[in-house]
N, C-alpha and C positions, 0 to 999 in steps of 0.2 A: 507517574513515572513511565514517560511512553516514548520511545523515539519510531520513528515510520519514516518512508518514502513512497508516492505515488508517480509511476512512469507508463511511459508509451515508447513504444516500437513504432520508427519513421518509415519502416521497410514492410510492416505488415498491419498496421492500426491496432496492435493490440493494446490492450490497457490495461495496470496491473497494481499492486500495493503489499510490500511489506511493511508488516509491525512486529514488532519487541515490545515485553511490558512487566510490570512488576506482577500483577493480577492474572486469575486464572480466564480464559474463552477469550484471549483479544478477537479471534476471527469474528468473532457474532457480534460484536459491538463497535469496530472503529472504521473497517475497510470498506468501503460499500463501490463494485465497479460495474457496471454495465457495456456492453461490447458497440463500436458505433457511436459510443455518446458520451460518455467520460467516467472520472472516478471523484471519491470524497473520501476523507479522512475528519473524523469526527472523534477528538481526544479531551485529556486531562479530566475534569469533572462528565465524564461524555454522555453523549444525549442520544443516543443512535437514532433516534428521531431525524435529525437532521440530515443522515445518508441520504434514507429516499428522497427526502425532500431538495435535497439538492442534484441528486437524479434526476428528480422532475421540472427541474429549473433547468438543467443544463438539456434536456432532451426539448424542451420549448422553444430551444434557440442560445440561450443563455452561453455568454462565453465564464470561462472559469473566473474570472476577475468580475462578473456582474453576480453570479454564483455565492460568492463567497460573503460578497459585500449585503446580498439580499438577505441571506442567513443570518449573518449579525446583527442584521437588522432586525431580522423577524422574531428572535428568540430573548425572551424577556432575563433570561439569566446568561447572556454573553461573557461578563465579564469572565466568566468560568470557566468560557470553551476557545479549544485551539482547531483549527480549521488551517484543509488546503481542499484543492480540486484542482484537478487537470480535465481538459476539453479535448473533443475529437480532434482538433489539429495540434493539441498540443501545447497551449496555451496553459499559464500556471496563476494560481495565485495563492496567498495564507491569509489569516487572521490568528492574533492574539490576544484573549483578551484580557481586560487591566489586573487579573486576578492572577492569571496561568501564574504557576511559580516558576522562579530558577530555579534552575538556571534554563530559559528558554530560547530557542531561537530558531532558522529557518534557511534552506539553500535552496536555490533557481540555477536551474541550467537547462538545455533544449531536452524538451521531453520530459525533466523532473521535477519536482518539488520535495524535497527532503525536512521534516518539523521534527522538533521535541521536546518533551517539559521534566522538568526535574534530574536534569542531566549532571552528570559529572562534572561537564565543561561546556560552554558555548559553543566549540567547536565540533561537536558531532556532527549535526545535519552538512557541513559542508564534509565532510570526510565520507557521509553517505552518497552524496550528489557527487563525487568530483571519482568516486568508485565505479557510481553505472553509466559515468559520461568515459571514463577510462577503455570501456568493453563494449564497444557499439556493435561488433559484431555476433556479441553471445546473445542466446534465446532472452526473452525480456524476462522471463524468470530467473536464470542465470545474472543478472545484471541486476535485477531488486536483490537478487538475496546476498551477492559481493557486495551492497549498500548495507543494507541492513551488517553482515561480520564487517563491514567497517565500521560501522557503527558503534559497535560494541569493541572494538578493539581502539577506537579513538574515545573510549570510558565509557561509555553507553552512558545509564538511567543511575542515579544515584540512589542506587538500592538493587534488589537481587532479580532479576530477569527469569520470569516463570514461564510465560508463552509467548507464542511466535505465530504466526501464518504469513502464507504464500499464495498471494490470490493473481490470476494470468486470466484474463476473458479475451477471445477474440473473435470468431461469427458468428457461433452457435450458445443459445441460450444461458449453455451449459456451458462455467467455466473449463478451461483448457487446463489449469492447474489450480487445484484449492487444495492445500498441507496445509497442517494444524499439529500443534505439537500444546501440550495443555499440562499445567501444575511440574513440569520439570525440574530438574536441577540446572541443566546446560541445552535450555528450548533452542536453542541457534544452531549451536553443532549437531542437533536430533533432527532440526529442520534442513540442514545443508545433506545428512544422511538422507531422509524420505526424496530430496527431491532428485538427488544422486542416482537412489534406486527409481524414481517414476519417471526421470526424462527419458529416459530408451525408449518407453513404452507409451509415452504422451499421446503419440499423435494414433498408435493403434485404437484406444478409446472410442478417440474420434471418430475414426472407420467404423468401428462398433455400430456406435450409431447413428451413422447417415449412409454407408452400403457394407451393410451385414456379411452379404455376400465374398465382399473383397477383403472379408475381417481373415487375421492366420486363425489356424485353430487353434483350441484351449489344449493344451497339452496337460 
């Protein structure tokens, strides 16, 4: 019971992933993004095995569509797994496989890939996708997480939505935004709160740690 979107910013290469889930720690198991080189989404029976490994495909060259299709290939229990990845330019692709249940399905648009399994309605992922294509001018964190409360307000997951994260990478090591919201009642609205309060202060971090110096002080 998972719906996600994985996106990139055309104006600054960032790359990013929200998830919603029935289950507690989505962040440690489904989103896996690298800055420069792309993202994965690794769901329904999930394998987190398959992030890095498809990090390390897409950093070899790999476009998101040779990515995705190598994973399905390589994992003996596919029929299981539901798979997206987006590529440094932006490039998308999914896999389903013969198992994922309904209700499941999947949207493309520039920049996004939108999946989910055990949905409400088949309509979700495109009400996710057609939200962060809506907002091209807000932060690419801003535009996952308007997907992701689309999501959920176009039915979400057929069953009760317990956690949520917010993951933004863009040229330092260190994601630019990682929220996690875990065993809630209402993880979406708690996650649209955290990230409310951290985006004033986003890019100070940053300063933090690459010119100290330049950082305000801690008051």
């Amino acid at each position: 019971m998972t719906f996600s979107l994985i996106g990139r910013c055309a104006k600054t290469g960032a790359l990013g992933a929200a998830v919603a889930t029935s289950s507690i720690a989505v962040g440690s198991r489904v989103p896996f993004c690298v800055p420069g080189i792309g993202a994965v989404l690794t769901q329904h029976r999930t394998d987190p095995r398959l992030g890095p490994r498809g990090i390390a495909l897409l950093r070899s060259g790999c476009t998101a569509a040779e990515t995705v299709a190598a994973l399905a290939a390589s994992t003996p229990h596919h029929r299981w797994r539901q798979l997206a990845a987006i590529d440094a330019a932006g490039r998308t692709a999914h896999f389903h496989g013969a198992a994922v249940k309904p209700f499941h399905n999947d949207a493309h648009g520039k920049d996004v890939v939108a999946i989910g399994n055990i949905l409400a309605n088949d309509l979700v992922p495109r009400a996710m996708a057609d939200a962060f294509l809506a907002a091209p001018d807000e932060p690419l964190a801003e535009r996952l997480l308007r997907g992701l409360e689309a999501g959920e307000a176009a039915g979400g997951e057929h069953g009760e939505v317990r956690s949520a994260v917010l993951i933004v990478v863009e040229q330092e090591v260190f994601p630019l935004v990682d929220l996690r919201v875990d065993w809630a009642d209402a993880p979406i609205p708690a996650l649209r709160a955290l990230w409310d309060r951290y985006r004033p202060e986003m890019r100070e971090y940053v300063v933090r740690a690459t010119d100290p110096e330049a950082a305000k002080p801690v008051t």
